[in-house]
C-alpha positions as CSV (number, residue, x, y, z in Angstrom):
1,X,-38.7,18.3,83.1
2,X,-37.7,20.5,80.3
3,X,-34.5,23.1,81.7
4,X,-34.6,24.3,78.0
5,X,-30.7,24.3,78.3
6,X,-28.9,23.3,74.9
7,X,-24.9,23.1,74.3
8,X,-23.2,25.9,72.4
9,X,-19.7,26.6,71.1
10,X,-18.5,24.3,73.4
11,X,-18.9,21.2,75.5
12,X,-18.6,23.1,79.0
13,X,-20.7,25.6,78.7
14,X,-24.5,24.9,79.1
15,X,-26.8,27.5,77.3
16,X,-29.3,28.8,79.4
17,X,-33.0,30.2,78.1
18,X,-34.9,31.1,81.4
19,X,-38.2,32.1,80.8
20,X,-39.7,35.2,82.2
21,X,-42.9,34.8,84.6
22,X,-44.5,38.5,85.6
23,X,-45.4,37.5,89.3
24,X,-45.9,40.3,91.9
25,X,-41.9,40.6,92.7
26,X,-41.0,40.7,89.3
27,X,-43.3,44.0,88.8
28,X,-41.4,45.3,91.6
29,X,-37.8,44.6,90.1
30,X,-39.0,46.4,87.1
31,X,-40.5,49.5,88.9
32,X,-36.5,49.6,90.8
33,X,-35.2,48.8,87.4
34,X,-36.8,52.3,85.8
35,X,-36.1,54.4,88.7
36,X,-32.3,52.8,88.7
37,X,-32.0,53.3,85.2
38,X,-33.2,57.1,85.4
39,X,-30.8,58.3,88.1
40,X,-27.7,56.4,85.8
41,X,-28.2,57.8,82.6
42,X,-28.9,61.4,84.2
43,X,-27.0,60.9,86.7
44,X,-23.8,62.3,85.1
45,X,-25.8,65.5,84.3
46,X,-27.6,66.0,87.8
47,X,-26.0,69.1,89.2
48,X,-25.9,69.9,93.1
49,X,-25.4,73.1,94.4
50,X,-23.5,73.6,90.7
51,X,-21.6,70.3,90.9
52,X,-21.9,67.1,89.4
53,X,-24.1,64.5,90.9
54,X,-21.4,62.0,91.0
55,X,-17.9,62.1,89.3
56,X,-14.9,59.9,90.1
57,X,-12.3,61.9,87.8
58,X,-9.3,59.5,88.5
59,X,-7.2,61.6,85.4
60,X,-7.6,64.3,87.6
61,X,-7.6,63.0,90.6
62,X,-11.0,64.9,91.6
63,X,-14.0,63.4,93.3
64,X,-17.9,64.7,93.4
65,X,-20.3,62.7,95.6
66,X,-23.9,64.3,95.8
67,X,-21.9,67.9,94.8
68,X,-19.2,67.0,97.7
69,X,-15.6,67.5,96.1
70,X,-13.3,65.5,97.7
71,X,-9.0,65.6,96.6
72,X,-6.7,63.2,97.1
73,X,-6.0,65.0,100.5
74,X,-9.1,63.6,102.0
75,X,-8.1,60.2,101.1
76,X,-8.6,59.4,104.7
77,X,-12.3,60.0,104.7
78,X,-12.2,57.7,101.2
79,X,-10.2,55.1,103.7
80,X,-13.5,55.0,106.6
81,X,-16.3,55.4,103.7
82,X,-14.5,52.0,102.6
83,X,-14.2,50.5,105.8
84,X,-18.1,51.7,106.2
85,X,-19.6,50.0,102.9
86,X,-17.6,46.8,103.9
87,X,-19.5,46.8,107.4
88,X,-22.5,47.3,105.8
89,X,-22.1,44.9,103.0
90,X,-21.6,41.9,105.4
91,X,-24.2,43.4,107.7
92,X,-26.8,43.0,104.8
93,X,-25.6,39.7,103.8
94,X,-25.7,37.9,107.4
95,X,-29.4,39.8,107.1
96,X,-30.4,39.1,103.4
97,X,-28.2,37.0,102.3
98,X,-27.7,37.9,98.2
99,X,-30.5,39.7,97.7
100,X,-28.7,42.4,96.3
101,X,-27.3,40.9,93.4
102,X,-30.8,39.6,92.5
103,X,-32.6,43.3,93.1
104,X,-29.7,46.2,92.8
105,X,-26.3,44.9,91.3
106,X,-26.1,46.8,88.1
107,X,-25.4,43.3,86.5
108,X,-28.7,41.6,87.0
109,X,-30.3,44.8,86.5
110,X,-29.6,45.2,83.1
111,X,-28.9,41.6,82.1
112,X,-32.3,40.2,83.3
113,X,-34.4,43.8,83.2
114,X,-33.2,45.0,79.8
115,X,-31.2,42.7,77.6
116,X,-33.2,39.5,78.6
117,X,-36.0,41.6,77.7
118,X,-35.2,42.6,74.4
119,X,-34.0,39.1,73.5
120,X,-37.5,37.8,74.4
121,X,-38.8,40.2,72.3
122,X,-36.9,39.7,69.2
123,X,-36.5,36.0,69.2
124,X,-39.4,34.9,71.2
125,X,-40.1,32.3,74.1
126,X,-37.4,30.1,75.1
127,X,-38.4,27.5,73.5
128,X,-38.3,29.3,69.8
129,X,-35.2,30.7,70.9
130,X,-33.7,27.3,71.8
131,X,-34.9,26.3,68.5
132,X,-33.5,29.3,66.4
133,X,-30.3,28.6,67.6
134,X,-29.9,24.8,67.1
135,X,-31.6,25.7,63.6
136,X,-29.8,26.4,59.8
137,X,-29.1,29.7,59.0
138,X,-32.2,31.5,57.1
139,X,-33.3,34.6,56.5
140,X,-35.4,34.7,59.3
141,X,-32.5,33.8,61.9
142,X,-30.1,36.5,60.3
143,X,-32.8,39.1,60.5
144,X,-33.7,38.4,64.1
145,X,-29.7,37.6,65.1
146,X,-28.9,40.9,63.9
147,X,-31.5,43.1,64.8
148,X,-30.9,41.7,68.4
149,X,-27.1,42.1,68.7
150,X,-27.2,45.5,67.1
151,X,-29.4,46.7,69.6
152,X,-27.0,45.0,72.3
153,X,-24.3,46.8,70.6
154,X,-26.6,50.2,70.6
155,X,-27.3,50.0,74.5
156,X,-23.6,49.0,75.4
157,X,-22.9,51.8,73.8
158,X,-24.8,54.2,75.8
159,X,-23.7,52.9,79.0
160,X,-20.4,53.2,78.1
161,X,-21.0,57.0,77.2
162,X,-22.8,57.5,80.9
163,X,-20.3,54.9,82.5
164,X,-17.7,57.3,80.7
165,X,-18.9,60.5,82.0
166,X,-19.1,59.6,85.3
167,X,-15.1,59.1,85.0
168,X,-14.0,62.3,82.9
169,X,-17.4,64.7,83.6
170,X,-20.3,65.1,81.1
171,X,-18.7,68.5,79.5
172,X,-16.0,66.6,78.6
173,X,-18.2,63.6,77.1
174,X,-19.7,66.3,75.0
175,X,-16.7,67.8,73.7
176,X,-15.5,64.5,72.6
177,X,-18.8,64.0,70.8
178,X,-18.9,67.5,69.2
179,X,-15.2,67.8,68.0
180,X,-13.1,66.3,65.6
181,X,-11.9,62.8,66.3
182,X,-8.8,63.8,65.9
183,X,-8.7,65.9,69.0
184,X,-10.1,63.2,71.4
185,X,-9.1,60.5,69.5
186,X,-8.2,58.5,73.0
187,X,-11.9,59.7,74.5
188,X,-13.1,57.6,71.1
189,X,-11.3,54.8,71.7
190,X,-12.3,54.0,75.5
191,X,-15.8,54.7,74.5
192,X,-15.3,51.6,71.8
193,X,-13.6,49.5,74.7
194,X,-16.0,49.8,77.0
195,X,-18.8,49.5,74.4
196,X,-16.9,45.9,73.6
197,X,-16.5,45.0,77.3
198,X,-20.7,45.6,78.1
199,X,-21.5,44.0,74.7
200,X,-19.4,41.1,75.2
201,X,-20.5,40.9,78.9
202,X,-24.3,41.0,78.2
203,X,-24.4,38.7,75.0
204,X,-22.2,35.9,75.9
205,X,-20.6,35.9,79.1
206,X,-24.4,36.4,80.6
207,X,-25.0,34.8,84.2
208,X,-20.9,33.1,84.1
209,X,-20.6,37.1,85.9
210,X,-22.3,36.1,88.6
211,X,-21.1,32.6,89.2
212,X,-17.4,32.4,87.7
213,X,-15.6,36.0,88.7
214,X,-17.9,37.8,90.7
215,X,-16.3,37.4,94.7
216,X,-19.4,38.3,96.4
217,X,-21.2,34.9,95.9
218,X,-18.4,32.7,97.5
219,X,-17.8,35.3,100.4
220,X,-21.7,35.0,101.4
221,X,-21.2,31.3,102.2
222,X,-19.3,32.6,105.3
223,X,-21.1,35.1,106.3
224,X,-24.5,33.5,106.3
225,X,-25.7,31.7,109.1
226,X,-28.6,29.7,110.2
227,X,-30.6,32.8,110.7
228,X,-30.0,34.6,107.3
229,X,-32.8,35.3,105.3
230,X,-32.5,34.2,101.5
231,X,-34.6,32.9,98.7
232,X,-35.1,29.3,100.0
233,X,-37.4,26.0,99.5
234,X,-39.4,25.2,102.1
235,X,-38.2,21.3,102.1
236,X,-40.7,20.0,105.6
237,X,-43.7,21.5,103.6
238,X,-42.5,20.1,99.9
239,X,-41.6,17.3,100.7
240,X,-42.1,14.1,99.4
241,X,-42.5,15.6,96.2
242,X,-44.3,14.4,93.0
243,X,-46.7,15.2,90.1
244,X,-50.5,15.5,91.2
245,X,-52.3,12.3,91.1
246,X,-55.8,11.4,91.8
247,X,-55.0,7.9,92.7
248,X,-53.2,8.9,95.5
249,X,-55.8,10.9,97.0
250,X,-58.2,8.0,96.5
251,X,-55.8,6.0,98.7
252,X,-54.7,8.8,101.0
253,X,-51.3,9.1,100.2
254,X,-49.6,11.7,102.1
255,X,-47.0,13.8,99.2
256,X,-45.6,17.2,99.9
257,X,-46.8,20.3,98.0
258,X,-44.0,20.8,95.8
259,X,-45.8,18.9,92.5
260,X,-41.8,18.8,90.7
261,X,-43.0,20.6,87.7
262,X,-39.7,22.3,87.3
263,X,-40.7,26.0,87.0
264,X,-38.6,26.8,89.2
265,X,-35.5,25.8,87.4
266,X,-36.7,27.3,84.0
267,X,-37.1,30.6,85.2
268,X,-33.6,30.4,87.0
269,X,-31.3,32.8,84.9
270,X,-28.5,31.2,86.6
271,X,-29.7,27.8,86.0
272,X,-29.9,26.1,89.4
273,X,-32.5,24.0,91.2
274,X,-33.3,26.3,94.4
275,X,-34.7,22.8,95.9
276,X,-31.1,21.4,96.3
277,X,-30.7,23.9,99.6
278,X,-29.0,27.5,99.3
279,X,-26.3,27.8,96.5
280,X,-23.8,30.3,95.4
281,X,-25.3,30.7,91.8
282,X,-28.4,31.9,93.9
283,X,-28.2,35.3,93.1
284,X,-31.8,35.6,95.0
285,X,-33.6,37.4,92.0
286,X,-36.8,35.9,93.5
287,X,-38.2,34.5,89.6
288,X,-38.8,30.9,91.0
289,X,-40.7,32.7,94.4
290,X,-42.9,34.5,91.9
291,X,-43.8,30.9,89.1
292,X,-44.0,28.9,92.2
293,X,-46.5,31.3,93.7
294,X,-48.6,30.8,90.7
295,X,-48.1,27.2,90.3
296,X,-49.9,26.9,94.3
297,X,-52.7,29.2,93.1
298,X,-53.8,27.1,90.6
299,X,-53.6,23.9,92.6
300,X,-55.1,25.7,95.8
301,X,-52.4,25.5,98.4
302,X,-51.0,28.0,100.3
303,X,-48.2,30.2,98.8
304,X,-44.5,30.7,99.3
305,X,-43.8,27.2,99.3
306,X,-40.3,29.1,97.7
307,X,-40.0,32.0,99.8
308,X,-37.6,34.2,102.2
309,X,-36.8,31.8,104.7
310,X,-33.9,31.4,106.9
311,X,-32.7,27.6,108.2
312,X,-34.3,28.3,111.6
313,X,-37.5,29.3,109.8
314,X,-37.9,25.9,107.9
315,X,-36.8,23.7,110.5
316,X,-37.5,25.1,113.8
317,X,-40.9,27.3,112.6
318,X,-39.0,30.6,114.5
319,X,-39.5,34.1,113.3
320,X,-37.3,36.1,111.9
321,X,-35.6,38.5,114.4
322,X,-32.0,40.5,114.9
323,X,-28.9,38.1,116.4
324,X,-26.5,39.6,118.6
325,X,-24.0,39.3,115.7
326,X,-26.3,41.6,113.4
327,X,-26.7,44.1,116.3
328,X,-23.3,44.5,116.7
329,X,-22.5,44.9,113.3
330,X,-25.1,47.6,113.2
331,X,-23.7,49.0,116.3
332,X,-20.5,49.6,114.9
333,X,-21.4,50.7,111.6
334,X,-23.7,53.2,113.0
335,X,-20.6,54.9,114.9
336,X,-18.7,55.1,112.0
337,X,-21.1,56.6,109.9
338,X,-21.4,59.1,112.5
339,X,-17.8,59.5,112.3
340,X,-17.5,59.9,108.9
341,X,-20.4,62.3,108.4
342,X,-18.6,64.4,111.2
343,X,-15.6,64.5,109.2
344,X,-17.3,65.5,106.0
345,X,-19.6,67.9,107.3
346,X,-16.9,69.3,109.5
347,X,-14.2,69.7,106.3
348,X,-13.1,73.2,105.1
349,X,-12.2,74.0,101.8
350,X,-8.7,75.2,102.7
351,X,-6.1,73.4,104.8
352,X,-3.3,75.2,106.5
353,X,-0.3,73.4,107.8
354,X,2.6,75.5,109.5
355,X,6.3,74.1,110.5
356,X,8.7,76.4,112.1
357,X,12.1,75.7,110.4
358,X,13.8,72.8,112.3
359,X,17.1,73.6,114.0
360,X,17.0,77.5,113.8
361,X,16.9,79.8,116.4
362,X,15.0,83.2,116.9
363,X,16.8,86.3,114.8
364,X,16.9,90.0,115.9
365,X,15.0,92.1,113.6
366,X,15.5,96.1,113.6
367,X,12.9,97.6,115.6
368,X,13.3,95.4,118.3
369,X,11.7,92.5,116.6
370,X,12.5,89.2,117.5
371,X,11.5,86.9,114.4
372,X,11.4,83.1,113.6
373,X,11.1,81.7,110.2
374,X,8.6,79.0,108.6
375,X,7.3,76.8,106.1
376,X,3.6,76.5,105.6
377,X,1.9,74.7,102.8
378,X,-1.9,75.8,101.9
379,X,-4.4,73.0,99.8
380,X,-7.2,74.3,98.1
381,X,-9.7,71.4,98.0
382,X,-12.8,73.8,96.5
383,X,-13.3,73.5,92.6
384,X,-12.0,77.0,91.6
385,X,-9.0,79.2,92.3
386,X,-8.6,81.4,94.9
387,X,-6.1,84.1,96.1
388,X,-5.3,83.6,99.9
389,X,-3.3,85.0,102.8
390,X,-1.9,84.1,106.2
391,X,-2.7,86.2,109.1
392,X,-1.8,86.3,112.7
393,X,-4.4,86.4,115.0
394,X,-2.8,88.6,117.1
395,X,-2.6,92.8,114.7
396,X,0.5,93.5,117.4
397,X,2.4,90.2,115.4
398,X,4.1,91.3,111.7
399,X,4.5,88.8,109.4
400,X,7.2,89.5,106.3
401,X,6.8,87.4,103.2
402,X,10.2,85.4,101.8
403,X,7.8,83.2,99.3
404,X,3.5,84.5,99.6
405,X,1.4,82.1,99.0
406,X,-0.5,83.8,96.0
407,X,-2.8,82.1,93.8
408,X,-3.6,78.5,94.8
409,X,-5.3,76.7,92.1
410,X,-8.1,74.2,92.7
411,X,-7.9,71.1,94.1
412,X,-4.0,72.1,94.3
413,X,-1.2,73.1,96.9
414,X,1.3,75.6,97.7
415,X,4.0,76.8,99.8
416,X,4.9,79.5,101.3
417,X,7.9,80.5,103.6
418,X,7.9,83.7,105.9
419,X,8.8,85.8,109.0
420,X,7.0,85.7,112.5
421,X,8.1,88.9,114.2
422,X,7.2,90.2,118.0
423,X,8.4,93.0,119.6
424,X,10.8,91.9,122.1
425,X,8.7,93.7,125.0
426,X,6.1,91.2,124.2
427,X,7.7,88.2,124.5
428,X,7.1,86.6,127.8
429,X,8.7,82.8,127.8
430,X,11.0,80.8,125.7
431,X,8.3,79.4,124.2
432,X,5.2,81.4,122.6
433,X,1.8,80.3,121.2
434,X,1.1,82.0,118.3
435,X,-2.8,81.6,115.9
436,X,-2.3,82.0,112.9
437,X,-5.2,83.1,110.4
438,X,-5.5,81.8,106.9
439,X,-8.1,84.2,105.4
440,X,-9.6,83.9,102.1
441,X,-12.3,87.0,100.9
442,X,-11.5,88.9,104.0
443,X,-13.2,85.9,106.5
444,X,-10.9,83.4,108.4
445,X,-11.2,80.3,106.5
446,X,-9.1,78.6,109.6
447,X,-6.6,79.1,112.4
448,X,-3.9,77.0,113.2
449,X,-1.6,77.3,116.2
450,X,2.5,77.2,116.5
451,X,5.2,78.0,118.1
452,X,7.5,81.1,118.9
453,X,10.9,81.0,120.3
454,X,12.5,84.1,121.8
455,X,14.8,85.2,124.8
456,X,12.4,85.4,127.9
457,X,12.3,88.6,129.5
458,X,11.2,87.4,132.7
C-alpha cells in the first residue's frame, strides 16, 4: 500500500500528498466551499440597513453583527451569545461528532478546497508531486515551485485584506490602499503579517492545524459517546479483510468487504487509517467515504462500507435517534437563544441611568420648590451622534440643569448632574416616585424611575 508520504526538512514530520477523489460528498463540499467563499470576501462590504454585514472593530471597540451595533456596554449579551455557541458546539459534536472541521472550519475549507487545489493543478498528481520534491532542482521544478507559492502568497494576501476589513471596516481598508503608505504605514504592515501568518499556515504547517494546536479535536474525545455519529468503518461488515482472490471463492472462504486497497488512507489529508476506530486527526471531511464508495461499485457490494456510523450502529445494528443527553442540551440552548434574542431585540439605542446624590437631603427652592439633586449618565450605543434631553414625566416637575447632557457622541457616554424640583403642595410622603423621560427628536427614547425626598405634608 502506497500512503505516498515521503520525509521532508526533518525526521519527524511525515509529508503528506492525499490524492483528490470527486465522489458525490466531495461535489457537495465544493458547492459549500463557493457559497462560503462568496459571503467572506463580500462579506466586509455587505451593508444592512446601512451597516456593515459583520465588523468586530476591537480599535474602536464597536461591533456590527448582521447591521446590529453592539458597544462595549452590551458586553453582557456578548457574555450569553458565548455561553450560547458553547452549548451548541458540544450539542453538535455529541450529534456529529467533527463534522464541522471536515465541512465548515475555515481551515479545511481553504486548505483542502482551494490551496490543495491549486497545488494539484500546478504540480500534478501525488505521485509527480512526491517525485518533484525528492527530485534535483531543474527548470521545470523552479518554474512549477514558484508559480505555486506565489499564488499561495497572492491568495493569503487577499484573505488577509477581507480578514482585515472585517476588524477595522472596508472604508478604512480602502483608504489604506488608496493613500500614501506613509499615512497607514501600520494598516501596511498587519496586512503583510497576516499575509505571512495564512501563507505560512497553508504551505507548510498544512493539516499539523488540525492535529497539533487546534483544541477542538482533543475536547471531542469527551464529548462523544457511543451514539455520536462520525465518519466511521464499518469493522463487522469489513472484516476479515484482504485483496480479492478467486481462489478463495473457489473454496468458499468467507473475507470481509473491505479488499485493503488503501484508498482510504491516500485520500486522508490528515493521514490516518479511518479503519483503526475513531481518531482525533479525523477531521471527518468524508474523502475516504466518497473513494471507498467507488472502490464497492466496481467490485459490486453494497456501499458505505466507510460511512456515518455511530458505535451502536456498527455493533448493535440500532438507528440513529436523539439521547436524553442531546435533548437536554437542545433544551437548554433553545431557552437561551430565546433569551438572548429577547435581549437584543428588546435593546434601545440609548441607556439612561439616574442616582440621586448619596447622603444629601431635599433643599428649599424659591417658589416653594422643594428640590433633590442627581447624577445621571446617558450611553449612546447607535452609530451617529445625537443631541438628547432628560424629561420628567410628570410637566408639573421642573428640572434645572448644573451639567446638561448635550451632545453624546456615538457609541459614547456622558454625564449629566441636575435639579428635581416639586412644589411643596405636591409632595405627599417622604419618599416620591418620580419617571423620568430621556427624549431624543422629540419621542421618549426611555423612562427610568427614582426617587424624591421631601418633608410629607400629611
Amino acid at each position: 500500500m502506497d500512503a505516498l508520504l515521503v520525509a521532508k526538512e526533518t525526521p519527524k514530520r511525515q509529508w503528506l500528498y492525499p490524492l483528490i477523489r470527486k465522489g458525490k460528498l466531495y461535489h457537495w463540499r465544493s458547492r459549500i466551499t463557493y457559497v462560503y467563499l462568496a459571503v467572506f470576501f463580500a462579506g466586509p462590504y455587505l451593508r444592512i440597513n446601512g451597516q456593515p454585514f459583520l465588523l468586530l472593530d476591537f480599535i474602536n471597540r464597536q461591533f456590527v453583527i448582521l447591521g446590529q451595533v453592539f458597544w462595549p456596554q452590551d458586553i453582557f449579551l456578548f457574555a450569553l451569545a458565548s455561553l450560547v455557541f458553547l452549548l451548541a458546539i458540544v450539542l453538535f459534536t455529541i450529534a456529529f461528532g467533527r463534522i464541522f472541521c471536515g465541512w465548515i472550519c475555515p481551515q479545511t475549507i481553504f486548505m483542502e478546497l482551494v490551496f490543495r487545489k491549486i497545488e494539484v493543478w500546478i504540480e500534478g498528481s501525488p505521485a509527480k508531486a512526491k517525485k518533484l520534491d525528492a527530485g534535483p532542482l531543474t527548470r521545470e521544478k523552479i518554474f512549477k515551485k514558484g508559480t505555486k507559492h506565489a499564488l499561495f502568497i497572492f491568495i493569503s494576501f487577499l484573505i488577509s485584506n477581507t480578514f482585515l476589513a472585517y476588524i477595522i471596516g472596508s472604508g478604512s481598508l480602502i483608504r489604506i490602499m488608496a493613500e500614501p503608505v506613509r499615512a497607514h504605514w501600520v494598516g501596511l504592515i498587519s496586512i503583510w503579517v497576516f499575509t505571512l501568518i495564512f501563507y505560512l499556515i497553508y504551505s507548510r504547517v498544512r493539516e499539523q492545524v488540525c492535529t497539533l494546536f487546534c483544541p477542538y479535536g482533543r475536547l471531542q474525545g469527551v464529548m462523544i459517546d457511543e451514539h455520536t455519529l462520525v465518519v466511521a468503518y464499518d469493522d463487522v461488515r469489513g472484516e476479515p479483510r484482504g485483496k480479492l482472490n478467486k481462489k478463495d471463492d473457489l473454496l468458499h472462504q468467507h473475507k470481509g468487504d473491505c479488499v485493503d486497497c488503501g484508498l482510504c488512507v491516500d485520500v486522508c489529508p490528515t493521514g490516518i487509517d479511518i479503519r483503526e476506530g475513531t481518531q482525533l486527526e479525523c477531521i471527518n471531511c468524508t474523502a475516504c467515504i466518497d473513494v471507498c464508495n467507488e472502490v464497492m461499485t466496481k467490485i459490486n457490494r453494497q456501499p458505505n462500507l466507510i460511512g456515518f456510523y455511530s458505535e451502536n450502529m456498527i455493533r448493535e445494528k440500532e438507528k440513529p435517534a436523539l439521547t436524553g443527553r442531546m435533548k437536554g442540551y437542545g433544551g437548554v440552548i433553545f431557552v437561551m437563544m430565546a433569551v438572548l434574542c429577547y435581549f437584543i431585540f428588546s435593546r434601545a439605542n440609548m441607556d439612561l441611568a439616574i442616582l440621586r446624590s448619596a447622603g444629601m437631603l431635599y433643599q428649599e427652592q424659591p417658589g416653594h420648590y422643594i428640590s433633590n439633586i442627581y447624577n445621571a449618565e446617558i450611553i449612546n450605543k447607535s452609530n451617529t451622534d445625537r443631541n438628547v434631553d432628560i424629561v420628567p414625566a410628570d410637566p408639573a416637575i421642573k428640572i434645572k440643569y448644573i451639567q446638561a447632557p448635550g451632545e453624546v457622541n456615538a457609541g459614547g457616554s456622558t454625564k449629566t448632574v441636575f435639579f428635581l424640583m416639586i412644589q411643596d403642595k405636591d409632595i405627599k410622603a417622604e419618599k416620591t416616585d418620580v419617571k423620568i423621560n430621556l427624549v431624543f427628536n422629540k419621542k421618549i427614547i426611555q423612562t427610568v424611575s427614582t426617587t424624591f425626598v421631601g418633608p410629607s405634608n400629611d
